[in-house]
N, C-alpha and C positions, 0 to 999 in steps of 0.2 A: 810198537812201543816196547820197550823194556821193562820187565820185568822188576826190576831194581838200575837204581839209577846213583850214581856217584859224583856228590860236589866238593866233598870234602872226609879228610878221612882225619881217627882218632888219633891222639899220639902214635908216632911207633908203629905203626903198623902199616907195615912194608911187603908182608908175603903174600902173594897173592893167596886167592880162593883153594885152589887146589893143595896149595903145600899149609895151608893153616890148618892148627887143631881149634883155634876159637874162632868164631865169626860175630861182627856186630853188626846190625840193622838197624835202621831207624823206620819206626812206623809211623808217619805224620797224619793221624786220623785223631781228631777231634768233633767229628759229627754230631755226638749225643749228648756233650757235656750240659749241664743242668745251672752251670753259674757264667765261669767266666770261662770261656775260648781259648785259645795260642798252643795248647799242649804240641799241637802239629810241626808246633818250632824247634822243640824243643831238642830233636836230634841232634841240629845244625851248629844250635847254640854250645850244645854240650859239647861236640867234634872243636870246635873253637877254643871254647875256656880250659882244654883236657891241655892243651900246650902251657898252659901256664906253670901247671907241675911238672914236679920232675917222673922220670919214667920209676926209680926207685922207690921203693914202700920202707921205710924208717921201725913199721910196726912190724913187718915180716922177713928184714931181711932179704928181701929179691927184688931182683931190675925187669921189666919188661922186655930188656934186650934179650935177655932169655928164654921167650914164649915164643911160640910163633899163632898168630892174631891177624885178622883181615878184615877193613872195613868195608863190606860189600857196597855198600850205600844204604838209600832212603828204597823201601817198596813206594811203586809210581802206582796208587790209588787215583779210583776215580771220585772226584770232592762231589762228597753230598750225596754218595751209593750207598749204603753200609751196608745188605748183603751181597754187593762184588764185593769190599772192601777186604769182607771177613775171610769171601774166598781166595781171593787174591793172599794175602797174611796166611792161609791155610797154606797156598801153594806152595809160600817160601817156606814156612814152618816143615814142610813135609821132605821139600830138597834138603834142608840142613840136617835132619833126621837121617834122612836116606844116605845123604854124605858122611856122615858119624860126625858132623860137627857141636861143640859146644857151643851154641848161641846165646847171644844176649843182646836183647830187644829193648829200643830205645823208644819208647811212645812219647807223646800221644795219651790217649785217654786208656782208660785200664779195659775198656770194654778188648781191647786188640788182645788181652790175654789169653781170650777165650779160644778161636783159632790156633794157636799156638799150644796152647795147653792141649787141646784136643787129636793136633799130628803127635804129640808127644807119647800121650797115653796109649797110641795104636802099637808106637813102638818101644814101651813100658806099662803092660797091662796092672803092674801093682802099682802106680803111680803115688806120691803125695805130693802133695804140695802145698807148699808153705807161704804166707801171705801176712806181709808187713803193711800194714794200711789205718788211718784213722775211721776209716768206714765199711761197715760190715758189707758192704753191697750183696747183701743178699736179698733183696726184693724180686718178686716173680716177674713184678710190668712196674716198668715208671711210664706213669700218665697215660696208661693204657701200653707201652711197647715194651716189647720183652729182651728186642736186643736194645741193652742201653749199660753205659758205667756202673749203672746202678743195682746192675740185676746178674754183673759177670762171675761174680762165684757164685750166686745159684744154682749158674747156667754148670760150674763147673762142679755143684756136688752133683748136679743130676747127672752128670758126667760120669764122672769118677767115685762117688760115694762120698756123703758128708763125713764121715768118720776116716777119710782120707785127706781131709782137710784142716790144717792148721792153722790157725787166725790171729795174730800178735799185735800188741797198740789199737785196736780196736775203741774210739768213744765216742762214736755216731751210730745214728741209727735206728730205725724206727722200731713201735713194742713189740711187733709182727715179727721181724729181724731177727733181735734178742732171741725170742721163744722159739724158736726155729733154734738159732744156732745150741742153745743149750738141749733141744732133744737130737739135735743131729750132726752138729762138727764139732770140732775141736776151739773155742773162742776160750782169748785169756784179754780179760776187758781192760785198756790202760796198761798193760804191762806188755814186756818183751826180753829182758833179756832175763831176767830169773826163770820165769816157765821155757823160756825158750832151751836155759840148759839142763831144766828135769823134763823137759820133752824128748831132746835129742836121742839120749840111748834107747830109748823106747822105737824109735824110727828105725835107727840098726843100718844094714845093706842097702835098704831099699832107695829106687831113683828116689828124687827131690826135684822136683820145681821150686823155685824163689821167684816170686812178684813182688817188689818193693812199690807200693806206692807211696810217692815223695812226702803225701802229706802224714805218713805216721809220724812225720819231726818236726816238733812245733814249729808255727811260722814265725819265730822268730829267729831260729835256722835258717829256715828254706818259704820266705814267705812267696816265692815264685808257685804256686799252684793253682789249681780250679777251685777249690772247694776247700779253703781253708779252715780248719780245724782247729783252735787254741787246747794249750794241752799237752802235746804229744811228746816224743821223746829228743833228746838231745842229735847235733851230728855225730856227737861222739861213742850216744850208745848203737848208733845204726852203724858206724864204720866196727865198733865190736860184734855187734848181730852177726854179720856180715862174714868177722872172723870166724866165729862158732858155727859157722856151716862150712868150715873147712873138715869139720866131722863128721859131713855126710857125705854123700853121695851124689851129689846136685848134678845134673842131667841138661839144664837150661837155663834160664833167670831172665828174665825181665824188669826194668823200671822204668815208671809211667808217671803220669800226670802235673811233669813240669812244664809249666806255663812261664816260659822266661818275661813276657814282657813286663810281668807283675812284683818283677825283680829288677832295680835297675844297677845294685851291688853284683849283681850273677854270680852270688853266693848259693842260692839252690843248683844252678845247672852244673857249678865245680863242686858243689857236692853229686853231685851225682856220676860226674867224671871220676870222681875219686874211689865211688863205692865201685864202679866198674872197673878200674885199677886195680884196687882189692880182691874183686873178683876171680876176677884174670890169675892175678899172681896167687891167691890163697885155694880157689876151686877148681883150677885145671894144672896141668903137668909142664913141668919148663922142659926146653928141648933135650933130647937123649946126649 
């Protein structure tokens, strides 16, 4: 079996593997979600709704035809494993690395970040990274298990050091969570893009990881999620977030936990084709 598997690919993206500077993946693992299901779709859905747009960004001034991007496919998981799952997600994380690609990972439930985050860190030992999400997932065990959505930035300050960790839109979350993050990351509760731009100089050179998970944006945006959240921020201030890490240094990125079936406008999943458009065109380099 294959390694990664291909049904369909994003807009625009034509070059293969080898001659791409960005790669997109889809991770369809939803295993541990704690509400509702389907994030595993969500690659397939988003590859679909991304033709609706056009390949040009109106806010930056640049076309897609000018990047070169490859959608390698979906990682072929085995349903219902989660530590092959994690490995498997490692292996591909560690090839894209090893290739000097810029990746961006299309989940699935946020737990895939952690794999991912972790080949990253081997080959950016000062790592941060920065996490858009309405919930702190910092819990050590949900329901006694410690790999789960629930527990995947914990997993990643023991990682990488909680004061390497930036936390934005945050308003869930147990009292345990809170007091945790206030002695040891970086949380700015309900908010995002004002701390987000008295944070940034402070970060400077250093890599970036970005994890968006979908539901920092209230559902009445993107009510396609697992675990909806009322609350949270606009589409419009995540497509700006999104710009303002065109001032770092971002290394990889991820966005996770749309659950298209819970949307039947697929208003979430073209939001999310659109933040990866963004991406693309604002965090990596158009051809020479």
């Amino acid at each position: 079996m294959e390694l990664v598997e291909r049904y369909s690919s994003f807009m625009g993206s034509n070059d293969s593997y080898d001659e791409a500077d960005t790669v997109i993946v889809g991770v369809p693992m939803d295993f541990t979600v704690s509400y509702r299901p389907g994030s595993r779709f969500a690659s397939q859905v988003v590859r679909n709704v991304s033709y609706v747009l056009e390949e040009y960004s109106v806010y930056l001034d640049r076309d897609l035809a000018d990047y070169k991007y490859h959608d390698w496919g979906d990682i072929n998981l085995p349903i219902g494993n989660v530590p092959a799952s994690l490995e498997r997600i490692a292996e591909v994380s560690a090839r894209l690395c090893n290739d000097n690609k810029f990746p961006i990972f299309v989940g699935g439930e946020h737990l895939v970040s952690y794999p991912i985050i972790s080949e990253v860190y081997k080959k950016h030992p000062d790592l941060v990274v920065i996490q858009f999400d309405a919930h702190a997932d910092l819990r050590v065990d949900y329901l006694g298990e410690p790999n789960s959505h629930a527990t995947v930035m914990r997993k990643v300050c023991d990682l990488i050091g909680g004061r390497n960790l930036y936390q934005f839109g945050i308003r869930s979350g147990t009292r345990e969570e809170f007091t945790y993050a206030k002695a040891s990351t970086n949380m700015y509760v309900d908010q995002v893009i004002a701390p987000l731009r008295n944070v940034i100089p402070g970060i400077g050179g250093k890599p970036v990881y970005l994890t968006i998970d979908i539901d920092v944006v209230d559902p009445a945006f993107a009510p396609g999620t697992g675990t909806v959240e009322p609350g949270g921020i606009s589409a419009r201030e995540l497509i700006e977030a999104v710009h303002l890490m065109r001032e770092l240094n971002i290394v990889g990125m991820d966005i996770v936990e749309i659950a298209p079936a819970f949307d039947q406008s697929e208003r979430t999943a073209l939001l999310g084709a659109k933040i990866i458009r963004e991406a693309i065109l604002g965090c990596t380099r158009p051809n020479p």
